[in-house]
C-alpha positions as CSV (number, residue, x, y, z in Angstrom):
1,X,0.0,0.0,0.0
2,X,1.0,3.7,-1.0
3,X,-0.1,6.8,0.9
4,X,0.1,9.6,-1.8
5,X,-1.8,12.7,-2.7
6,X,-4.1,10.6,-4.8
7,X,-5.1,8.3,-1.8
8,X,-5.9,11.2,0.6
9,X,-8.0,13.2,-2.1
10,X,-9.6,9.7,-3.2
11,X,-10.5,9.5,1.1
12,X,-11.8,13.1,1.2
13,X,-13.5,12.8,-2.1
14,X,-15.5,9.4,-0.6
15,X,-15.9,11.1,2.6
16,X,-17.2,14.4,2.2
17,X,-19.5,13.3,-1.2
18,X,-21.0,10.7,1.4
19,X,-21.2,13.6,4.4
20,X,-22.6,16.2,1.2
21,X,-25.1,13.2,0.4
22,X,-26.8,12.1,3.2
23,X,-27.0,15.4,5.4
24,X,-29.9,16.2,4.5
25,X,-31.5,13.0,6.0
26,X,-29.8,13.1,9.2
27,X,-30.5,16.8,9.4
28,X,-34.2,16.0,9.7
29,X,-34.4,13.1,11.2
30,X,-32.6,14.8,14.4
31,X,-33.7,17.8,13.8
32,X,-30.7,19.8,12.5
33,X,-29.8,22.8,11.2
34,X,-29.5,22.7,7.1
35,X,-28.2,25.6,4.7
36,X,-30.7,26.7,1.8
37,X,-29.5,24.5,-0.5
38,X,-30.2,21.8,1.5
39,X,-33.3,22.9,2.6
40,X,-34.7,24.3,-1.0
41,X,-32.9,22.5,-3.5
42,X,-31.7,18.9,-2.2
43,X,-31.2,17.4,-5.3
44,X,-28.2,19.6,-5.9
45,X,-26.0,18.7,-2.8
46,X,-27.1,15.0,-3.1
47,X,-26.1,14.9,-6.7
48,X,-22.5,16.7,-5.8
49,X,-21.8,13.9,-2.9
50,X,-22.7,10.9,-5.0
51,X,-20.5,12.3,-8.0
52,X,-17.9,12.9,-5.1
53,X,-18.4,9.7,-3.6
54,X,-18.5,7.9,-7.2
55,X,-15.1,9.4,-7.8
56,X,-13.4,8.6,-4.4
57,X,-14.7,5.2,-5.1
58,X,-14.0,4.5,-8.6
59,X,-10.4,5.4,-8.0
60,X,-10.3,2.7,-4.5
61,X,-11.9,0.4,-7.3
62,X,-8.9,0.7,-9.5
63,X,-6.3,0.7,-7.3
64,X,-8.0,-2.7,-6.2
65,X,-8.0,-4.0,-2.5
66,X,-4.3,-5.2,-2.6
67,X,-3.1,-1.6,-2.7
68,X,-5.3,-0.2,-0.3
69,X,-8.6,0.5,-1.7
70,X,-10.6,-0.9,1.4
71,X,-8.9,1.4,3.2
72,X,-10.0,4.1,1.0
73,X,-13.3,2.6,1.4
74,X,-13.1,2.4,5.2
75,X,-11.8,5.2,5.8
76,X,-14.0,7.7,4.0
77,X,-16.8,6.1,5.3
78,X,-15.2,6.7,8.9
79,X,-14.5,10.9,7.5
80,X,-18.3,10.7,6.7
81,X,-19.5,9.9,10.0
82,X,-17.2,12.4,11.5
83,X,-18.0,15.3,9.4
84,X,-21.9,14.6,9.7
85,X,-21.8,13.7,12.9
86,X,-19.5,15.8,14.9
87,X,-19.4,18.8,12.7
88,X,-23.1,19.2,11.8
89,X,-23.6,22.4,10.7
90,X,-19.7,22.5,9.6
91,X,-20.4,19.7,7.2
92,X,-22.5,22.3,4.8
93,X,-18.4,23.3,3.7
94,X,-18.4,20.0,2.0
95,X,-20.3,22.0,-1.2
96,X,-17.1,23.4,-1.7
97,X,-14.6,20.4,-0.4
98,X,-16.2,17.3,-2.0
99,X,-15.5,18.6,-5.7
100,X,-12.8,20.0,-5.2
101,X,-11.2,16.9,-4.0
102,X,-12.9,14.8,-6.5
103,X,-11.9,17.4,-9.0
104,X,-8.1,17.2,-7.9
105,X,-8.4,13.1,-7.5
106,X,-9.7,13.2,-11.4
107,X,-7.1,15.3,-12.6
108,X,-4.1,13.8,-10.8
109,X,-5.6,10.4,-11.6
110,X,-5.9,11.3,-15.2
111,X,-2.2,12.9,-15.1
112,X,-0.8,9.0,-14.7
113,X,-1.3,7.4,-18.0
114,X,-0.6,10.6,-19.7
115,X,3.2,10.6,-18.6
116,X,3.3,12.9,-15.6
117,X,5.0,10.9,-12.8
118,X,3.5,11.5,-9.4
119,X,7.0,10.1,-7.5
120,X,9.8,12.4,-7.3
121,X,7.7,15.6,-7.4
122,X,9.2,16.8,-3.8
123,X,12.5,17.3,-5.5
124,X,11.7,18.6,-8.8
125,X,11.8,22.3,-9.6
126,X,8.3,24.2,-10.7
127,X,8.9,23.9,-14.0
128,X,9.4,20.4,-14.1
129,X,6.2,18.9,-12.3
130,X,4.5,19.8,-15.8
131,X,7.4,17.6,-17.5
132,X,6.4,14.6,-19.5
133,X,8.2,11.6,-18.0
134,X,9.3,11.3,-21.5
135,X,10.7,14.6,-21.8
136,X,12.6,14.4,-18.2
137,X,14.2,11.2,-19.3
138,X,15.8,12.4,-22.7
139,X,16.8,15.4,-21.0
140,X,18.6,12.9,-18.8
141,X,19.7,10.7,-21.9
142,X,22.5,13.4,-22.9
C-alpha cells in the first residue's frame, strides 16, 4: 500500500461526497440545522456527494484492495460519519470540499497514463512537475 496525494484526495473525495449526500437526511431526522440548498434545493447537494463519492470510489476500485482501496473505502466512510456527525452544521463546507477533492483526484488520476509521474515531485523544480516523464528522461539521456 502507497499513501500519496491521490489516496488522501480519493479518502476526502468518498468522505465528504458521502457527508454532502446524506446530510440532509440526518438533518431531519434529528432535527438539525441545514443551509438553503439543503433545505430548498436537495437534489443539488445530493447529486455533488454521489458524484464525489462515485469518484473517491472509482479510483479505491482501481487501485484494487491489494493496494489499499478498502482502506479508501473504510476510511472515508469513517470521514463521513465524523463530518456529519460531529461537525453538523460544519459539514454544509463539504459543497465546496467534496469537488474539489474529486476534482483534484480526477485530474491527478488522469495525469498518470498521460506521462506525468506523481513520484519524485518533492525534488523537482516548478517547471518540471508539468514535465512529461518522457521529456525528463531524454533530458537525462544526454
Amino acid at each position: 500500500m502507497m499513501v500519496n496525494n491521490l489516496f488522501l484526495l480519493a479518502i476526502a473525495a468518498s468522505g465528504w461526497g458521502l457527508s454532502l449526500a446524506t446530510y440532509r437526511y440526518f438533518a431531519r431526522r434529528y432535527n438539525w440545522p441545514m443551509g438553503a440548498l439543503h433545505a430548498d434545493l436537495p437534489a443539488i447537494p445530493i447529486l455533488i456527494g454521489v458524484v464525489s463519492l462515485l469518484c473517491g470510489l472509482g479510483f479505491a476500485v482501481a487501485v484494487g484492495a491489494d493496494l489499499g482501496g478498502w482502506i479508501i473505502f473504510g476510511c472515508g466512510i469513517l470521514l463521513a460519519i465524523f463530518w456529519t456527525g460531529f461537525l453538523r452544521v460544519g459539514s454544509q463546507i463539504s459543497l465546496f470540499l467534496a469537488p474539489l477533492a474529486a476534482f483534484m483526484l480526477v485530474i491527478g488520476w488522469f495525469a498518470i497514463p498521460l506521462g506525468f509521474g506523481i513520484e519524485g515531485w518533492q525534488s523537482k523544480s516548478p517547471a518540471g512537475l508539468f514535465k512529461p516523464k518522457e521529456a525528463e528522461e531524454r533530458i537525462f539521456d544526454r
